[in-house]
C-alpha positions as CSV (number, residue, x, y, z in Angstrom):
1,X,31.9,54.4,-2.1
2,X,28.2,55.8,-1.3
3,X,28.5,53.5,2.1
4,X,31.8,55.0,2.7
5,X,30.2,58.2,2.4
6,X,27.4,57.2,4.7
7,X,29.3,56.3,7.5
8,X,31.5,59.0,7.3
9,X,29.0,62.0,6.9
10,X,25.8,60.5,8.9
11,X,23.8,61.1,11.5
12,X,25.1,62.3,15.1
13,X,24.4,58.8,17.1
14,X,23.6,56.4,14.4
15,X,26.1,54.4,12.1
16,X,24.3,52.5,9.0
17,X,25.8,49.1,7.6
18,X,23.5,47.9,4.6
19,X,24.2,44.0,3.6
20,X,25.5,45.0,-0.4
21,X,25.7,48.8,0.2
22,X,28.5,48.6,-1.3
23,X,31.0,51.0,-3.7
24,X,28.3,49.5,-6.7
25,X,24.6,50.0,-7.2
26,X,23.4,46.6,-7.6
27,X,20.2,44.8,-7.7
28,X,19.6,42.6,-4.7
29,X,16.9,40.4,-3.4
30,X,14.5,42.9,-1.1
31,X,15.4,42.2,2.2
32,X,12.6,40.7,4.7
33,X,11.0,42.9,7.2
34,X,13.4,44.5,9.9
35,X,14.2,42.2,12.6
36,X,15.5,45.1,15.2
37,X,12.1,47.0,16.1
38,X,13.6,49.9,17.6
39,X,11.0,52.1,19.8
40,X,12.4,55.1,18.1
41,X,9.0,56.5,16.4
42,X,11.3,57.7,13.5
43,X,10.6,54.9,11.6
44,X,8.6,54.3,8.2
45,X,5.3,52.0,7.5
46,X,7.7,49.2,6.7
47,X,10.0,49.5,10.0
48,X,7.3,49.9,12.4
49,X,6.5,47.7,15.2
50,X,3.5,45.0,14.9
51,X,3.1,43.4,18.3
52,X,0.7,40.9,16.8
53,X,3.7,40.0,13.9
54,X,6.8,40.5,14.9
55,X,9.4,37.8,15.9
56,X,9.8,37.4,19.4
57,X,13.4,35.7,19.2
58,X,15.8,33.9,21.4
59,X,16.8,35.5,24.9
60,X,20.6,34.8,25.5
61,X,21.6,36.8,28.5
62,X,21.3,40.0,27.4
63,X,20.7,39.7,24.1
64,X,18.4,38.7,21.8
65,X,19.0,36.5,18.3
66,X,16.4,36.6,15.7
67,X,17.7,34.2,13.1
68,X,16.0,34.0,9.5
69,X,16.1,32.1,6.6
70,X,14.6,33.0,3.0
71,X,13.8,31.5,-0.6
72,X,13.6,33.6,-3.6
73,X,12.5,32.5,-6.7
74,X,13.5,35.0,-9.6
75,X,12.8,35.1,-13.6
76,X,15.4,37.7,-15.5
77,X,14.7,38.6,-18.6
78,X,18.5,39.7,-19.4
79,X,20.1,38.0,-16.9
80,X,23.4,39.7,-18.2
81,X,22.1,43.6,-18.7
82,X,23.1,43.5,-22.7
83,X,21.9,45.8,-25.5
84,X,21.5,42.5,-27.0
85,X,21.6,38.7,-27.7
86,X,19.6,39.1,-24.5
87,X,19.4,35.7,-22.7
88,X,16.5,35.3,-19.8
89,X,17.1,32.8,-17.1
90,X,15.8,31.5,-13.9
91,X,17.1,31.4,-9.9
92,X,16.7,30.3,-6.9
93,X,18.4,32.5,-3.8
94,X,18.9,30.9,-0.3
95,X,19.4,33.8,2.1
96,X,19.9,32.7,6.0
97,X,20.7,35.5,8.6
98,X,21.1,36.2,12.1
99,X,21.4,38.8,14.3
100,X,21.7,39.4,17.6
101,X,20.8,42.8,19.6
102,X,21.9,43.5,22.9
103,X,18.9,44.7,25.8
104,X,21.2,46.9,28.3
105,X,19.5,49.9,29.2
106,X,21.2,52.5,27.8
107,X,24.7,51.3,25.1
108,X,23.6,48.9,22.6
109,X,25.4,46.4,20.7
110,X,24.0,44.8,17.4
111,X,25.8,41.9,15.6
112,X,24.8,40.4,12.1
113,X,25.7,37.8,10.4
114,X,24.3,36.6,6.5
115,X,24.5,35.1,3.7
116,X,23.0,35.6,-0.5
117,X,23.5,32.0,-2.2
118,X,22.1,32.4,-5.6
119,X,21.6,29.5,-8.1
120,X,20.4,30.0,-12.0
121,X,19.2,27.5,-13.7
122,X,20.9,28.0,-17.3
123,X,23.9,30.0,-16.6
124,X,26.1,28.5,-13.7
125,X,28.2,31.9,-14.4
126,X,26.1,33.8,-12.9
127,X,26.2,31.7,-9.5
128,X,27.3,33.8,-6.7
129,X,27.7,33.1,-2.8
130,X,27.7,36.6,-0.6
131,X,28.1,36.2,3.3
132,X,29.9,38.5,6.0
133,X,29.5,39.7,9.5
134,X,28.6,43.7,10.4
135,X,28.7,44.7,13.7
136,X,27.5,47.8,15.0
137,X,27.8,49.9,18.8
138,X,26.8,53.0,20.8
139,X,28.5,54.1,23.7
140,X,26.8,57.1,25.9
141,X,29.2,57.9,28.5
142,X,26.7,60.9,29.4
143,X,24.2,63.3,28.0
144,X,26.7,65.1,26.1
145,X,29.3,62.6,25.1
146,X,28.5,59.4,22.5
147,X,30.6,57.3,20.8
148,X,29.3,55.5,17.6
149,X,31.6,52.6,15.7
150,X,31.6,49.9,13.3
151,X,33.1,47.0,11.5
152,X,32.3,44.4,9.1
153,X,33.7,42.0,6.4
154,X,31.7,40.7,3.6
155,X,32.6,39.0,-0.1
156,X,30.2,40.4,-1.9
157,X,29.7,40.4,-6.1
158,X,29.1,43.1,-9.0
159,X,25.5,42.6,-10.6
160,X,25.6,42.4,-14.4
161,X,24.1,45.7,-14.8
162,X,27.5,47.6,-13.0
163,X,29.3,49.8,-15.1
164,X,32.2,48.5,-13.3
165,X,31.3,44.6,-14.6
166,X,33.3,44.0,-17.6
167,X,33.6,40.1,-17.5
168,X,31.7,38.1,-20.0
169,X,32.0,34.9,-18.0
170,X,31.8,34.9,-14.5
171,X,30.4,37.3,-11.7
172,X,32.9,39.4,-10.1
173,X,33.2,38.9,-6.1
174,X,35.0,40.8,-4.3
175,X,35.8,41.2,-0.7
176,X,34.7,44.3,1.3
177,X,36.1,45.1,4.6
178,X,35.6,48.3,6.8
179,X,35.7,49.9,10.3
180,X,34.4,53.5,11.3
181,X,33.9,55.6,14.3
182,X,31.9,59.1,15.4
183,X,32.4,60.8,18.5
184,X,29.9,63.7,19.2
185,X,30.4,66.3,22.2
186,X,27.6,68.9,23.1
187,X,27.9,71.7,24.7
188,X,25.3,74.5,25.4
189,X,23.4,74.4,21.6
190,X,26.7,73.7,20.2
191,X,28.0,70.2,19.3
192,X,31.2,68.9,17.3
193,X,31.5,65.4,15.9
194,X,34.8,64.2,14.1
195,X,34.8,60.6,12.5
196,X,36.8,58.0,10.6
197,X,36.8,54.9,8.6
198,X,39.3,52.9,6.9
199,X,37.7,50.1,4.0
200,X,39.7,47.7,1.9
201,X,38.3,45.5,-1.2
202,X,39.7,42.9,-2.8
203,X,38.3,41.6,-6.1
204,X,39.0,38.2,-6.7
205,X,39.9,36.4,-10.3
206,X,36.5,35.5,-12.5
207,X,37.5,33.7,-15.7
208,X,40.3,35.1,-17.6
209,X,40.2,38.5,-15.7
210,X,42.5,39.0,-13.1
211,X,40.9,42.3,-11.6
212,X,43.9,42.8,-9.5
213,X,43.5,46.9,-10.8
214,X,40.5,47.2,-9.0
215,X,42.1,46.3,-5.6
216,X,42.4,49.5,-3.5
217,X,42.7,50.8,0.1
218,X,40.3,54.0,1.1
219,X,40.2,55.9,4.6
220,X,39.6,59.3,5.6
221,X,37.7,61.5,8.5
222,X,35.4,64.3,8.4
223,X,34.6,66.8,11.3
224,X,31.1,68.3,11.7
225,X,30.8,71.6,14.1
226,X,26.9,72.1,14.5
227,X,23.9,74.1,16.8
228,X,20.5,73.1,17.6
229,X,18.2,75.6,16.6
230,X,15.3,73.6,18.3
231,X,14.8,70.2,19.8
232,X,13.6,69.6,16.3
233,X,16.0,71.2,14.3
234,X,19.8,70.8,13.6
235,X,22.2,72.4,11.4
236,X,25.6,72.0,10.4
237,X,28.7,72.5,8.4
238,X,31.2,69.7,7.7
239,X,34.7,68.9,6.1
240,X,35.4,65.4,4.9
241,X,38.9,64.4,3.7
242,X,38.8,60.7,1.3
243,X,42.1,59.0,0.2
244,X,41.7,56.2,-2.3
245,X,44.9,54.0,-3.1
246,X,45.5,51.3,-5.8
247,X,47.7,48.3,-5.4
248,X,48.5,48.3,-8.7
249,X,48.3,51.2,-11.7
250,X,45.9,50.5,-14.9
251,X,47.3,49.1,-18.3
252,X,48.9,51.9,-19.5
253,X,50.5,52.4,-16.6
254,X,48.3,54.9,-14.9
255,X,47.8,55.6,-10.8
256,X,44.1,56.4,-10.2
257,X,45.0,56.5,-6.6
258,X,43.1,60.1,-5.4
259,X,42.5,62.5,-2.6
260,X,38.6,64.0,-2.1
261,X,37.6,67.4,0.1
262,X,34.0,68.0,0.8
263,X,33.4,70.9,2.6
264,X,29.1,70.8,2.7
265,X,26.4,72.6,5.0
266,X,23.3,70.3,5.9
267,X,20.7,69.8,8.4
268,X,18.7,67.5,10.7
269,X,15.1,67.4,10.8
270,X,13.2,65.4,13.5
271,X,9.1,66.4,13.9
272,X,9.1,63.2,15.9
273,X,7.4,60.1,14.1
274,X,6.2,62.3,10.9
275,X,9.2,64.4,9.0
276,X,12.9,63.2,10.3
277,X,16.5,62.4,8.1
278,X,19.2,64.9,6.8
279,X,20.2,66.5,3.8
280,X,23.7,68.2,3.3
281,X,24.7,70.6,0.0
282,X,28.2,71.6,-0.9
283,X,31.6,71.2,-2.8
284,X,33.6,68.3,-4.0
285,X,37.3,68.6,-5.2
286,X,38.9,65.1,-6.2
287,X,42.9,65.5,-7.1
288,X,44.6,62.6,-8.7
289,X,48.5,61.8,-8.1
290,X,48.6,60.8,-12.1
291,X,49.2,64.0,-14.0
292,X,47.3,61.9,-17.0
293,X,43.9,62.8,-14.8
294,X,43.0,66.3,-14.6
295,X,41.8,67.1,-11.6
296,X,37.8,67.5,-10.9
297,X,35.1,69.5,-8.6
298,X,31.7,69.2,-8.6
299,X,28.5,69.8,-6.4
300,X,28.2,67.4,-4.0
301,X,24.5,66.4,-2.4
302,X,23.6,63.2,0.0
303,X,19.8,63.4,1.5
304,X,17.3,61.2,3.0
305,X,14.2,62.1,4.3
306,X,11.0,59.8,5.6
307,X,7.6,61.6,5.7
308,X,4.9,59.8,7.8
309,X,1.9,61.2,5.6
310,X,-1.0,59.6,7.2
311,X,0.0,56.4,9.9
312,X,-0.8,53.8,7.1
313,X,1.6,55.8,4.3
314,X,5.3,56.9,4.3
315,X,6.9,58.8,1.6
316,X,11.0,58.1,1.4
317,X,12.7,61.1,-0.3
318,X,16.4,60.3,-1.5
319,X,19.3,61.8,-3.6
320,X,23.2,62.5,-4.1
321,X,25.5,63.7,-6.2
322,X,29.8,62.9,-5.4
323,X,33.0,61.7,-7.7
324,X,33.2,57.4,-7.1
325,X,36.1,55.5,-8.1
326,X,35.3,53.5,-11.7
327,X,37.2,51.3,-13.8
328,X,35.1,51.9,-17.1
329,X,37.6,52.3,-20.3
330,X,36.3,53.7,-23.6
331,X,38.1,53.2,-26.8
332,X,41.4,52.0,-24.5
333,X,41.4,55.1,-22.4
334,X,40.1,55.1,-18.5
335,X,38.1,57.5,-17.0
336,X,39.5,59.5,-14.2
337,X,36.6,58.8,-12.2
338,X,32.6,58.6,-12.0
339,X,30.4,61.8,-11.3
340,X,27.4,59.9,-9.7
341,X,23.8,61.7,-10.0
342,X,20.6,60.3,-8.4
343,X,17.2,61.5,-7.1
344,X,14.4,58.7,-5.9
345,X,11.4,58.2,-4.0
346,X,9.9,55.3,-2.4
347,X,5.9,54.5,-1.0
348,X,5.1,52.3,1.3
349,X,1.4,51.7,2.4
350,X,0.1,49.8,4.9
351,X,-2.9,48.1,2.9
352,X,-3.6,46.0,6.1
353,X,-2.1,45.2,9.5
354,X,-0.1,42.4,7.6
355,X,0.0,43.4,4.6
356,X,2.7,45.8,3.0
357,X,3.2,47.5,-0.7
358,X,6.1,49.3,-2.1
359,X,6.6,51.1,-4.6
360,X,9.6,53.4,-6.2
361,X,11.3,55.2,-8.5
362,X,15.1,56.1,-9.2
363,X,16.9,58.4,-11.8
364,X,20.6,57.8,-12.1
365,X,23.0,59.7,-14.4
366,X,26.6,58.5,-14.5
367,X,28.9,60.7,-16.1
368,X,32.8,59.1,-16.6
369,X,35.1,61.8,-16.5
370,X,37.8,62.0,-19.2
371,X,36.0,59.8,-21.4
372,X,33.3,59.9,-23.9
373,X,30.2,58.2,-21.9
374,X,27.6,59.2,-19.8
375,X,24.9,56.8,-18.8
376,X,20.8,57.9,-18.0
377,X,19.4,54.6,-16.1
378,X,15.9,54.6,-14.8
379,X,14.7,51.8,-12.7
380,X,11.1,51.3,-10.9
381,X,9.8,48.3,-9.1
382,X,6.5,47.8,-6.7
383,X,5.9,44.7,-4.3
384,X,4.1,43.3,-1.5
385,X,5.1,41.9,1.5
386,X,2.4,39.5,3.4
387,X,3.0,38.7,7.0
388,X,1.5,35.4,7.8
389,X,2.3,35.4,11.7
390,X,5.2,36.0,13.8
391,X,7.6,33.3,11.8
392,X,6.5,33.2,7.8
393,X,5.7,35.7,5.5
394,X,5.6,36.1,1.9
395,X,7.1,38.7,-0.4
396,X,6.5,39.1,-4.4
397,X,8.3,42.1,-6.5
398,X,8.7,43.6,-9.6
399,X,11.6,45.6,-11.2
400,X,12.2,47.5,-14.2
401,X,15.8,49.0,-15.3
402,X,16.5,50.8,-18.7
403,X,19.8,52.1,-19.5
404,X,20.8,55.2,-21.8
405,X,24.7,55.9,-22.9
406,X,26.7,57.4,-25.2
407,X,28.4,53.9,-25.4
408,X,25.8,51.7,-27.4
409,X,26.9,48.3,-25.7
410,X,26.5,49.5,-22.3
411,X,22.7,50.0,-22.6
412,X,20.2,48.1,-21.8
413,X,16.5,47.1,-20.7
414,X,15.6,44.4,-18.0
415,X,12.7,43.2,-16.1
416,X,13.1,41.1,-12.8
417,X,9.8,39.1,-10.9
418,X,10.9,37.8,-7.8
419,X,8.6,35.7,-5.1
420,X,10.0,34.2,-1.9
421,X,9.1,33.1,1.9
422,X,10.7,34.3,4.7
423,X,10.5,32.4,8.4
424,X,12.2,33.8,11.3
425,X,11.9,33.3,15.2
């Protein structure tokens, strides 16, 4: 849900589409170093361009393809996030990828396609193949009027460590399909953007568990009414409607199919290539169509902010708080839904030209409404990405996740060490 969120309530003339943003947090490979090098100077250590290391690509028409391929080899010390009878195994991840870019001078057009094949060496369970397309387009009619859309299908899968993961045996996959499109209109200081998106997944059968209660169609639209203050400096108010529909009620015969108002305030910040993102504050109500779930309201918070401290550091900034969609059960009842809590930061540092570290920090606090659980997870992680030349470079990590919950089998402790190669053109 947090990518549904995104597209809906982000920026005026930018759309994001994350590969595994998804309605989980879930621990992926790190991805290799950006392949679109936007001249936008809004951009952090890690996104900027570097003429001496950057793919050059393939020029088809008007476009350009920078396909990649990567190998990750990864030790887990719980490879299935348990509070015990912890088993550790190895993996080896293939991850191809191509995109293409378009060069006209003033819409754009960006097409991706990719893939995540994983392969442990003890476990076949935990096998999983992710791939999809995302496609991504801007449209400026004028200097007042731009259009922003998107679409993209991908299977994706549920990482051990999901509250959301019950199966013992076999990852859940999952297929995640969703469109979206913003249309902003300026006039004078004033502007008005309304939006919409539509997303449907489907989990698929792992094992014994059908998962067919998890299937569910979401769409809504959100209209933001703002005023620049300065070139620098927007602010806004916005109203966001979510509807959230089941295929099929629980196993007590519940519908958790839901409606969601946001009504938030929020602004944009843009110092040009040192302090630019968004933040927005403001109210949540989430009404259920099952009189068995009372109906909720919370704060609601989504923010993310880059600060260029020196040219060689960048400081990420990040947090939200909203209602998700869960499927968690305690003692044979189901939680309503999932307050989701989280604050995090993220360094990069240019050490050299070619050589990048990264380090961060996240707090996350889950707490399932209706039912006796609340989780505190922590996780951390540093790595370091070494650029080679133009095609290969090399990227080692660590991470660290702990889990707290009132539920003593849902908590847990892991450590992940990843290293991997990356070659693109």
């Amino acid at each position: 849900m947090r990518k549904v969120l995104t597209v809906i309530l982000g920026g005026a003339a930018t759309i994001s589409m994350t590969v595994g943003a998804v309605a989980q947090e879930q621990v992926q490979p790190p991805p290799p170093p950006p392949i679109f090098q936007d001249p936008n100077p809004n951009v952090s250590v890690l996104e900027r361009t570097r003429p001496d290391y950057n793919p050059l690509g393939i020029r088809a028409r008007s476009f350009l393809i920078f396909p990649s391929i990567g190998l990750l080899g990864e030790y887990d010390d719980n490879v299935r996030a348990t509070d015990n009878d912890e088993e550790d195994d190895y993996s080896l991840s293939v991850v191809p990828r191509i995109a293409a870019r378009s060069q006209w001078s003033r819409h754009e057009l960006n097409v991706i396609t990719f893939g995540d094949f994983a392969f442990f060496a003890n476990d076949s369970d935990n096998n999983y193949q992710d791939f999809g397309i995302e496609s991504e387009g801007l449209l400026e009619i004028n200097s007042r009027n731009t259009l922003v859309a998107n679409a993209g299908i991908q299977r994706e899968h549920d990482d051990r460590d999901d509250p959301d993961e019950i199966n013992e045996d076999d990852v859940t996959e999952f297929w995640n399909a969703e469109a979206g499109a913003s249309y902003r209109y300026s006039f004078n200081r004033f502007f008005v953007q309304p939006g919409g998106f539509a997303q449907r997944l489907d989990y698929q059968e792992a094992g014994d568990v059908s998962n067919s209660e998890r299937d569910r169609s979401l769409y809504g639209g959100n209209f933001r009414f703002g005023y620049t203050v300065t070139p620098r400096l927007d602010v806004f108010t916005q109203a966001t409607y979510i509807r959230s529909v089941r295929d099929t009620s629980d196993a007590g015969g519940r519908s958790n199919d839901n409606t969601r108002y946001i009504g938030t305030v929020g602004t944009n910040i843009d110092i040009t290539g040192v302090i630019f993102g968004e933040a927005q504050i403001g109210y949540e109500y989430i009404e259920f169509d099952d009189d068995e779930f009372d109906s909720e309201q919370n704060p609601f918070a989504e923010a993310g902010i880059t600060w260029n401290v020196t040219q060689l550091t960048s400081l990420l900034f990040s947090g939200s708080a909203s209602q998700e969609d869960t499927n968690v059960t305690v003692d044979g009842e189901e939680a309503s839904s999932r307050l989701e809590q989280d604050v995090g930061i993220e360094v990069q540092h240019e050490l050299l030209r070619n050589v990048i570290l990264e380090a961060n920090g996240i707090y996350e606090r889950d707490d399932f409404q209706g039912v006796d659980r609340t989780d505190n997870t922590f996780r951390t992680g540093f790595g370091v990405t070494y650029l080679l030349n133009r095609n290969l470079s090399l990227i080692a990590n660590y991470n660290y996740s702990n889990r707290n919950s009132d539920v003593d089998s849902a908590e847990f402790s892991r450590n992940i060490f990843r290293v991997g190669i990356n070659a693109r053109l």
